[in-house]
C-alpha positions in Angstrom: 126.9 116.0 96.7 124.4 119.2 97.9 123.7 121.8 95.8 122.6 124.8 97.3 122.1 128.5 97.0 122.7 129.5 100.4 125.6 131.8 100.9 129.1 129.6 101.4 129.7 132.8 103.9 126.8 132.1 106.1 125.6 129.0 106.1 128.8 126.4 107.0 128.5 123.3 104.8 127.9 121.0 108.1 124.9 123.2 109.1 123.3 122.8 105.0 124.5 119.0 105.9 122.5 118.8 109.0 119.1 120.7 107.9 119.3 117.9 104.7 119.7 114.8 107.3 117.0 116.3 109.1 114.8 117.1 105.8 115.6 113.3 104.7 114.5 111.8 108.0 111.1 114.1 108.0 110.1 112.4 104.4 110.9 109.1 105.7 108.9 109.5 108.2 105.9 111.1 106.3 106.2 108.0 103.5 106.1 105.2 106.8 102.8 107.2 107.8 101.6 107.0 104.0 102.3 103.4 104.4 101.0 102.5 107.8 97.2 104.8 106.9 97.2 103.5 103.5 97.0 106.5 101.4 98.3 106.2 98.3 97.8 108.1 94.9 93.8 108.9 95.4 91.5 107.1 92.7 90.5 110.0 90.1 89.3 110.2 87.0 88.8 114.5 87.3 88.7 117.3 89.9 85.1 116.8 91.3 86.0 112.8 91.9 89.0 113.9 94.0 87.2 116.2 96.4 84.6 113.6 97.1 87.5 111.3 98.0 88.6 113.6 100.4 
């Protein structure tokens, strides 16, 4: 099940179906490239820590 606010008029529930297959396959792909470069949660105790990580 999709919920959605798109008009039912407009947007065909295959096309909403689509742009979601398509939305699931781009965060797949960005959580492999998390894995693969090894960047997890960065290590932080506060704000000026985190932007000398990055």
């Amino acid at each position: 099940m999709v919920l959605t606010t798109f008009p039912e008029d407009q947007y065909p529930g295959a096309m909403i179906l689509e742009w979601y297959r398509f939305r699931w396959q781009s965060e797949l792909w960005f959580k492999r490239f998390k894995q693969i470069a090894q960047l997890g949660p960065l290590p932080k105790q506060d704000d000026e820590s985190a932007q000398a990580w990055l």
